[in-house]
C-alpha positions in Angstrom: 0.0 0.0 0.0 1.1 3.8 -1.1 1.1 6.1 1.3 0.6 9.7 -0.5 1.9 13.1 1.0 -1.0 15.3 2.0 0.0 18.9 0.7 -0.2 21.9 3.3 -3.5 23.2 1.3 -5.1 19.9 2.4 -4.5 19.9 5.9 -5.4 23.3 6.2 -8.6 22.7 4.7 -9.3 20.2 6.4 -8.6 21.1 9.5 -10.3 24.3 8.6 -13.4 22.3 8.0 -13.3 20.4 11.1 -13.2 23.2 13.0 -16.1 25.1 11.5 -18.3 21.6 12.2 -17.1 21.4 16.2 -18.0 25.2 16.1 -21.5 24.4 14.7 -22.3 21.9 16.5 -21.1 23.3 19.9 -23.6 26.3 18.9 -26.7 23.2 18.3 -25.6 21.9 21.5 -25.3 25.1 23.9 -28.2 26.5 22.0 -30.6 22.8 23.1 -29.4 23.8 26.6 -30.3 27.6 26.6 -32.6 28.1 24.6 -30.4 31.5 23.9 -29.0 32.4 20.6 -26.7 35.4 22.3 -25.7 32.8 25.3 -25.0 30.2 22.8 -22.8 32.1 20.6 -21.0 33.8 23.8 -20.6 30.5 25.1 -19.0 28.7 21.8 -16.7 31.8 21.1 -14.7 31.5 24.8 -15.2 27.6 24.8 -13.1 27.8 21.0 -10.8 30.1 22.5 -10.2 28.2 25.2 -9.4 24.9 23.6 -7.5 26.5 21.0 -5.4 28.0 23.3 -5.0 25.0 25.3 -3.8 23.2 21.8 -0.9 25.2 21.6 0.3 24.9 24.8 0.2 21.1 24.7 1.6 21.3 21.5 4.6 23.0 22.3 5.0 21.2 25.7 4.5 18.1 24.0 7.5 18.2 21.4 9.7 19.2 24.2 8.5 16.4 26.3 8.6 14.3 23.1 12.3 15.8 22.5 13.2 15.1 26.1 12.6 11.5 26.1 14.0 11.0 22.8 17.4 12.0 24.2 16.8 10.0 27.6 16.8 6.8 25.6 19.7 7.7 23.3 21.7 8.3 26.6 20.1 5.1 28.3 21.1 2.8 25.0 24.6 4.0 24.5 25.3 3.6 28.3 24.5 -0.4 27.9 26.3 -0.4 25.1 
């Protein structure tokens, strides 16, 4: 089996479109629950924020983390060796 290179226009669009769905939907959602179109939107907008923010931290903390171990077990291997 082939794997094929996704282009950067790609994943942008498609990450791009998978945010605009969790942004609808979080609007049906909030909106079944309040009953409040100003509520729901006011509620979706710092929700979004929130988690967007919160991907970029984990992000970056998880490449150094990721970058961190990496070098723990290329310093553990050539010890035994």
């Amino acid at each position: 089996m082939t794997q094929v290179k996704e282009s950067k226009k790609r994943s942008l669009l498609k990450a791009l479109s998978y945010r605009i769905i969790c942004i609808i939907s979080m609007l049906l959602i909030t909106f079944l629950f309040t009953n409040n179109v100003n509520q729901s939107i006011y509620i979706t907008i710092v929700f979004q924020s929130i988690q967007t923010v919160l991907y970029y931290l984990t992000k970056g903390y998880g490449q150094k983390f990721q970058l961190q171990v990496n070098i723990y077990y290329y310093t553990t291997l050539n010890n035994k060796f």
